[in-house]
C-alpha positions in Angstrom: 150.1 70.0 91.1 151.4 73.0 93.0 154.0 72.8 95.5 153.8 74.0 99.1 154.4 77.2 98.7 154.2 78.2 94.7 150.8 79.5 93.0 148.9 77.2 91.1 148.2 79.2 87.9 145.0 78.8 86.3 143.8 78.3 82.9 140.5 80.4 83.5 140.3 84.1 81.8 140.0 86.8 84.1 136.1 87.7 84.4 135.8 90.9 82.4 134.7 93.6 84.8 130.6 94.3 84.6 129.8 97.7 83.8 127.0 99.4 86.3 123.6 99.1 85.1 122.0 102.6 84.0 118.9 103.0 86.1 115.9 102.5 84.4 113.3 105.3 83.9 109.8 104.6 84.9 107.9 104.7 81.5 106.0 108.4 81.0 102.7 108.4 81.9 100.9 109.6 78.9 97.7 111.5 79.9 94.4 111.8 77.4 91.5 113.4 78.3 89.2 111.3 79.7 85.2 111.1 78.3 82.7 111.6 81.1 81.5 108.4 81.6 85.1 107.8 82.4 85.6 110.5 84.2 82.1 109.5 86.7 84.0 105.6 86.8 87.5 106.7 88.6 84.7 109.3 90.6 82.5 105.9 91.4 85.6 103.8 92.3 87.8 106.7 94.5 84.5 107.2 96.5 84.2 103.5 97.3 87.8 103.3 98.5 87.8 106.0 100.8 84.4 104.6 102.2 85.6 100.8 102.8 88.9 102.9 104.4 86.4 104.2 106.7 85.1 100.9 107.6 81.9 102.1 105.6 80.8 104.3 107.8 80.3 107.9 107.5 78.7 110.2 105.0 78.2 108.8 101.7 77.7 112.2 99.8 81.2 113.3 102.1 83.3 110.5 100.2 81.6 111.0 97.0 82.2 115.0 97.1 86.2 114.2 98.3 86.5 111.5 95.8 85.3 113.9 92.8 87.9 116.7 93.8 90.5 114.8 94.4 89.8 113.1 90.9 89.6 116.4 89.1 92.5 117.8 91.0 94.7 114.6 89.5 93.2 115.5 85.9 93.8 119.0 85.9 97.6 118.3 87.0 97.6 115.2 84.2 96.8 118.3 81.3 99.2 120.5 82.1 
């Protein structure tokens, strides 16, 4: 029991200090060529998200054409 006035010790060990976590790096994306069949499916599925973006209404052959370039755009960028 510690008197009015005097430091009650205690029998704990200090806590040793934490080092900073390093950040963790995203994993690399490893890129592979794609077959064409592939290549059509991310087409297929880009082209149907820009069209439900656009509540479905607009130029079918318009998403399709955007869909494909932007796809091929994000493949050539993937080889280099």
């Amino acid at each position: 029991m510690a008197l009015f006035g005097q430091k009650k010790t205690s029998s704990k060990k200090p806590a040793k200090p934490v080092a900073a976590a390093a950040p963790k790096k995203a994993p690399a994306k490893k890129c592979c060529a794609v077959t064409p069949e592939e290549r059509f499916k991310l087409i297929e599925q880009e082209a149907y998200f820009k069209a439900e973006k656009a509540g479905f209404q607009g130029d079918q052959h318009g998403f399709w054409v955007a869909a494909e370039a932007e796809i091929d755009a994000r493949l050539k960028k993937c080889k280099k």
